[in-house]
C-alpha positions as CSV (number, residue, x, y, z in Angstrom):
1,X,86.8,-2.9,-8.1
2,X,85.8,-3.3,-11.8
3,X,85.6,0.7,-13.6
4,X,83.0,0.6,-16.6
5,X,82.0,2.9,-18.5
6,X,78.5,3.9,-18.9
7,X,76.5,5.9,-21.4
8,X,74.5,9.5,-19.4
9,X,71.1,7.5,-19.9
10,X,71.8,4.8,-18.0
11,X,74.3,7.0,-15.5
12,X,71.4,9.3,-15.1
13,X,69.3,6.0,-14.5
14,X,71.4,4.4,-12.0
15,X,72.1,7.4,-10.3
16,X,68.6,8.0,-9.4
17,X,68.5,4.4,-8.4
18,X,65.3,3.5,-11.1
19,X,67.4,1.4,-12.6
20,X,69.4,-1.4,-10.4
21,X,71.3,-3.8,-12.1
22,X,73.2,-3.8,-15.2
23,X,74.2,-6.8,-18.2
24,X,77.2,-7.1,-19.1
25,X,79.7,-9.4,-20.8
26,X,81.5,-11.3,-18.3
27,X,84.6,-11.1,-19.2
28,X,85.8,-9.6,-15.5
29,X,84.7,-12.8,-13.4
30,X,82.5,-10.8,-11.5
31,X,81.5,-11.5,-8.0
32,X,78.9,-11.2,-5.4
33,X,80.6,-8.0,-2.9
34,X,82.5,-6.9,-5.9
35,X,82.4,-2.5,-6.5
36,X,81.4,-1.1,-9.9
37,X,82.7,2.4,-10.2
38,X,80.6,3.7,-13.1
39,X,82.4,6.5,-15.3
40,X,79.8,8.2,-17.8
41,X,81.3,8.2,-21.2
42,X,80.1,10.2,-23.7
43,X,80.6,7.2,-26.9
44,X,80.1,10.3,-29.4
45,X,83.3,12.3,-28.2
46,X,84.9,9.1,-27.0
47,X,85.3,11.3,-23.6
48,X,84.3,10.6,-19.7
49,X,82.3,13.7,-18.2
50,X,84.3,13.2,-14.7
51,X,80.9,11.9,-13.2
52,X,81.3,9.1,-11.5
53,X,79.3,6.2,-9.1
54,X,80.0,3.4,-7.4
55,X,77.7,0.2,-6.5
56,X,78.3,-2.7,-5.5
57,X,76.8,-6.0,-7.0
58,X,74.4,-8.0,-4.6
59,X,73.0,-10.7,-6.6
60,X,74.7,-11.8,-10.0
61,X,72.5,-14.2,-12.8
62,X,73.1,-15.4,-16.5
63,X,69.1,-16.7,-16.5
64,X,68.3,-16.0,-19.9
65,X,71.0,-14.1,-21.5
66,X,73.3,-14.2,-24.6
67,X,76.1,-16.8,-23.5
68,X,79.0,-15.1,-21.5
69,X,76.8,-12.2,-20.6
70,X,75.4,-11.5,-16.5
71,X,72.6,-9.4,-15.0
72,X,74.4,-8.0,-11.8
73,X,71.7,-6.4,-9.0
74,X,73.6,-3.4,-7.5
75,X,73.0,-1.1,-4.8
């Protein structure tokens, strides 16, 4: 299980489940299977809101992106 941190946009986004995937630096060795537990983080009082979502990643690609960096598909 990987916990990130995630901004109420995209929170908002993902919870709603318009948005399904996320890029981020791979610096986690992500995985196929592997659990995201999303906590929204408010970057402008460095503070989580206690909201919080889990996914978990079902494809995983770097087609495209700034070196080191993945687009995960969650559901």
């Amino acid at each position: 299980m990987h916990h990130l941190k995630i901004q109420p946009e995209y929170f908002d986004s993902v919870s709603k489940e318009t948005k399904s995937f996320e890029i981020r630096k791979n610096d986690r060795n992500y995985k196929v299977g592997d659990v995201l537990l999303l906590q929204e983080y408010l970057p402008s009082e460095a503070k989580f809101t206690g909201r919080v979502l889990d996914r978990k990643i079902t494809y995983i690609t770097d087609y495209v992106q700034q070196e080191g960096y993945v687009v995960m598909g969650i559901k």
